[in-house]
C-alpha positions in Angstrom: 77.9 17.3 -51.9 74.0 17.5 -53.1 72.6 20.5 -51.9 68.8 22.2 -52.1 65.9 19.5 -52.3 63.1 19.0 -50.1 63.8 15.7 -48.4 63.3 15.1 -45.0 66.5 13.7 -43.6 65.2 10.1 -42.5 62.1 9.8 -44.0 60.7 7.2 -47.1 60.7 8.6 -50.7 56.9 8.9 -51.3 56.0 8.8 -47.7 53.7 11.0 -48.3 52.8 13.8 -45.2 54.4 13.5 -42.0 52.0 12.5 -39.4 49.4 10.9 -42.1 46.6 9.2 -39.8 44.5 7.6 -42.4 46.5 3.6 -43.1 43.4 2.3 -44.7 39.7 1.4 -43.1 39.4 0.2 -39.3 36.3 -2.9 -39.3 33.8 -1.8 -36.9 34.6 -3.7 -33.7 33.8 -3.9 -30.5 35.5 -3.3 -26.9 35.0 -6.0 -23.9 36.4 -5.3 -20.6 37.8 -8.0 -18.6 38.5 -8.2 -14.3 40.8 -10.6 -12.8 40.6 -10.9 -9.0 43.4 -8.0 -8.2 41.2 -6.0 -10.2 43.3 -5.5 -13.1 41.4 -4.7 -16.4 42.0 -5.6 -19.7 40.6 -4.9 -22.7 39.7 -6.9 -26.1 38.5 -6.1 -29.0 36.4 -8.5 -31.1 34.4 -7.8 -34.6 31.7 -6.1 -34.1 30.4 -9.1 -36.8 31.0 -11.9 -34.3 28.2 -12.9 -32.4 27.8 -11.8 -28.8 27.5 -15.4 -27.4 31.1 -16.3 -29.7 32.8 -13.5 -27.3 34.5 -15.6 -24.6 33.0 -14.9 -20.9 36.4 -15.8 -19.4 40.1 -15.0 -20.5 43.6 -14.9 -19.1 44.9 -12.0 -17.6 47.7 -10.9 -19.2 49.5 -9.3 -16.2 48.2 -11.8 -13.6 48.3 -14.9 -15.5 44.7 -15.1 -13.5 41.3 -16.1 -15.1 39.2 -12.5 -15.9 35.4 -12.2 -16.4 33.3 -9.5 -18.1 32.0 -8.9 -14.2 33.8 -6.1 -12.4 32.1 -7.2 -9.0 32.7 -11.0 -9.4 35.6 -11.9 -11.5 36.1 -15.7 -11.5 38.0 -17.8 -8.4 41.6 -18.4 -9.7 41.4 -22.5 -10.6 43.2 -24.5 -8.5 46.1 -26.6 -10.3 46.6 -30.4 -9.2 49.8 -31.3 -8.2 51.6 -33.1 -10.8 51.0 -37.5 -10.7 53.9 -39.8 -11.5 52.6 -42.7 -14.0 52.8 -44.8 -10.7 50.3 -42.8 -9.0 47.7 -42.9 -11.9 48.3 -46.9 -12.3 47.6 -47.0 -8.1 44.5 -45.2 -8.9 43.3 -48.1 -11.4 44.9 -51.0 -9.5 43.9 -51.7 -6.3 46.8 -53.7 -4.0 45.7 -57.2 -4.9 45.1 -56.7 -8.3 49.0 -54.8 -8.5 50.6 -57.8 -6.5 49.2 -60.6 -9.3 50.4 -58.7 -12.3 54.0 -58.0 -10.2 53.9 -61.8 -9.6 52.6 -63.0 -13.6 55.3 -60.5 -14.9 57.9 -62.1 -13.1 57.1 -65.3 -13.9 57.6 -64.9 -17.4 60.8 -62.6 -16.8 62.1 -65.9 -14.9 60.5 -68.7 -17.3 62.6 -66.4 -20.3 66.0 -65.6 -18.7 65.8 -69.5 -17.9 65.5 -70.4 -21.4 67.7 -68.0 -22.6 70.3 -69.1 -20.0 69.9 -72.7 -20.9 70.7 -72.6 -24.9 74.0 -70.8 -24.0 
């Protein structure tokens, strides 16, 4: 058994103090304060290099999953998701029922004017 020494059971050889504060220099920087609507507040902190108009007005609440604004008074409306569209719903947007009935009709054609062929050199 090694007895005497000065070791702190559990800390790193050359740790130096316990409790040492100083890890190197902290950039200047700056705090920004966000709202969302339940009035929850988060804060950011940005470079106090950047410039004040590359500090985003709007972020993501990271408890709400709402939008949160720099304005404690008027935080910004939660947006409002669309439903999700089938393929179907976008190509009725573009199509109107005439338009959808030719191309049904063309495709067809050509489905029948192949399987015919196809059918025909069996």
């Amino acid at each position: 058994m090694v007895q005497g020494g000065s070791a702190i059971r559990g800390s790193r050889v050359g740790a130096g103090p316990m409790g040492e504060m100083d890890h190197g220099v902290h950039a200047a920087r700056v705090s920004v304060s966000y709202w969302d609507a339940l009035g929850n507040e988060t804060v950011r902190h940005y470079s106090a290099e950047v410039a004040a108009e590359d500090i985003p007005e709007i972020i993501d609440c990271p408890v709400s999953g709402l939008p949160a604004g720099r304005d404690r008074e008027n935080p910004p409306a939660a947006v409002k998701n669309e439903p999700y569209k089938t393929h179907l719903a976008y190509v009725k947007e573009r199509r109107t029922s005439e338009e959808a009935e030719r191309l049904l009709d063309e495709a067809l054609s050509k489905l029948r004017e192949r399987r015919g062929k196809t059918s025909s050199t069996h």
